[in-house]
C-alpha positions as CSV (number, residue, x, y, z in Angstrom):
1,X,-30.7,38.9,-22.3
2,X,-27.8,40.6,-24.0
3,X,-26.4,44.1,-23.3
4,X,-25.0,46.1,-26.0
5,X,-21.9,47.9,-25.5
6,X,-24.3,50.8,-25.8
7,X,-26.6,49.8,-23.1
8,X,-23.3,49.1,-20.6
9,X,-22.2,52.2,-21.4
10,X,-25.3,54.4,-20.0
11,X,-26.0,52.3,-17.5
12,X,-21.8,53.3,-16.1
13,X,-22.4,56.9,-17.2
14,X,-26.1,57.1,-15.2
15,X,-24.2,54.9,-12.2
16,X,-21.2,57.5,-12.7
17,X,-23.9,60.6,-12.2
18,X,-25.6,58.8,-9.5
19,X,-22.2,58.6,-7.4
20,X,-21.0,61.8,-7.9
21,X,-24.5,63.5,-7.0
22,X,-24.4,61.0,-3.8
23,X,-20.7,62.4,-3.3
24,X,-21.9,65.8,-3.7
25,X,-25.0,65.9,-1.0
26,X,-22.3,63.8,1.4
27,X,-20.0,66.8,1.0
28,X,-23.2,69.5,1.6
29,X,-24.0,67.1,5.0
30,X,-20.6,66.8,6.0
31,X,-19.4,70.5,5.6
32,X,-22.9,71.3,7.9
33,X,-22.1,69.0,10.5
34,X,-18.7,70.7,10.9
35,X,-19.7,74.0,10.8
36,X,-22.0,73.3,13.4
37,X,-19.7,71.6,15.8
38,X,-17.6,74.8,15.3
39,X,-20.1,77.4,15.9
40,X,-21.7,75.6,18.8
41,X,-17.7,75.4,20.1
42,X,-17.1,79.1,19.5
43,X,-20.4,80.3,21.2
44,X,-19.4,77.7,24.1
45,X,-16.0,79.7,24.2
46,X,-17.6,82.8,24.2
47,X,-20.1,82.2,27.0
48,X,-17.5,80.5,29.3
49,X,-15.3,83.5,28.3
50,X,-17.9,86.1,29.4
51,X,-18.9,84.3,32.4
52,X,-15.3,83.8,33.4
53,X,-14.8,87.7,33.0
54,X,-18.0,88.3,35.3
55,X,-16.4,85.6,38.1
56,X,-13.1,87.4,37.5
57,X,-14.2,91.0,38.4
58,X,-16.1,90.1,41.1
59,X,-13.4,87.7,42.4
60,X,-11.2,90.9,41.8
61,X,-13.6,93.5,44.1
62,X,-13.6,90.4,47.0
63,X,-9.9,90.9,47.3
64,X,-9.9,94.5,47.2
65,X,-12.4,94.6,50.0
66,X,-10.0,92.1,51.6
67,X,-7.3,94.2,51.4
68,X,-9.3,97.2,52.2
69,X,-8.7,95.9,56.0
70,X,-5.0,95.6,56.0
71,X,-4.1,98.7,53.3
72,X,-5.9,101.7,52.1
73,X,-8.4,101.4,49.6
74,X,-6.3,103.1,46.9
75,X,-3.6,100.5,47.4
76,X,-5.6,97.5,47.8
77,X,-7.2,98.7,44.1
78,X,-3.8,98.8,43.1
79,X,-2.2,95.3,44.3
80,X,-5.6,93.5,42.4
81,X,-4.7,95.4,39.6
82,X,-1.3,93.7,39.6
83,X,-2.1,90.2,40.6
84,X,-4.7,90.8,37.5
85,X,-1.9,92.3,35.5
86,X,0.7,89.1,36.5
87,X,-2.7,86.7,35.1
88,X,-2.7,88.7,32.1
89,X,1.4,88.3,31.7
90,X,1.1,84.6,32.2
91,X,-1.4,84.0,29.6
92,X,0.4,85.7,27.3
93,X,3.6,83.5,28.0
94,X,1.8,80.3,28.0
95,X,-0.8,81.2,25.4
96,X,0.6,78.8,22.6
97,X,0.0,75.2,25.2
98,X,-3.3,76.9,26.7
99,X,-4.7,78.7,23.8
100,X,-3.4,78.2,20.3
101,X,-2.6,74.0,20.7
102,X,-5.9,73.3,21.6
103,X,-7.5,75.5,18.8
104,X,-5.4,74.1,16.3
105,X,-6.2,70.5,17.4
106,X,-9.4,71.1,17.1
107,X,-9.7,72.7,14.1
108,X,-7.8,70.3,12.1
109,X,-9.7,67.1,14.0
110,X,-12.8,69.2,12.6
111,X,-11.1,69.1,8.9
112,X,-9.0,66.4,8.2
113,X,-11.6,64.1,10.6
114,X,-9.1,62.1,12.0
115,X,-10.4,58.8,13.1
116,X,-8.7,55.7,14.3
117,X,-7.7,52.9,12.2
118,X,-9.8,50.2,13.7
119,X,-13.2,52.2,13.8
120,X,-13.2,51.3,9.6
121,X,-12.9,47.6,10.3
């Protein structure tokens, strides 16, 4: 059976609409998948964060009733407040490595979805 140049050229124009719509609903499933991996990430960094918080404040009234033994209690409040103050300074100064790198990375993995060469293959 013979095509007409006719017949070829709905049968490329309904292929053509086929693609893109495919194109479109892999965009719609990809753009979910990655806003999901980074809302689940951000509510995994914000429980860790809170929890840390809780196991840092209790950490911190364990050494001031340690201190409490060797210093008044006035003083021992103080010297946790500065060891949590020096934390606090050295998390600022090393916030880029600890903090912003690994955001980034992640981030832009999540985006560009960087994969190796050989996974294709």
């Amino acid at each position: 059976m013979k095509e007409t140049l006719g017949d070829q050229m709905k049968s490329i124009f309904e292929n053509g609409r086929k693609w893109i719509k495919l194109e479109i609903e892999y965009a719609r499933l990809t753009v979910a998948e990655k806003t999901t991996v980074l809302l689940s990430t951000l509510i995994f960094g914000a429980v860790c964060l809170l929890l840390g918080m809780i196991i840092l404040m209790l950490l911190a009234f364990a050494l001031v009733y340690t201190f409490k033994d060797f210093m008044s209690p006035a003083l021992a409040c103080v010297c946790v407040s500065g060891v949590i103050i020096v934390l606090i300074a050295l998390l600022f100064a090393f916030r880029r490595p600890l903090l912003e790198n690994p955001i980034s990375r992640l981030i832009s993995k999540l985006i560009l979805d960087l994969k190796p060469e050989n996974e294709n293959e």
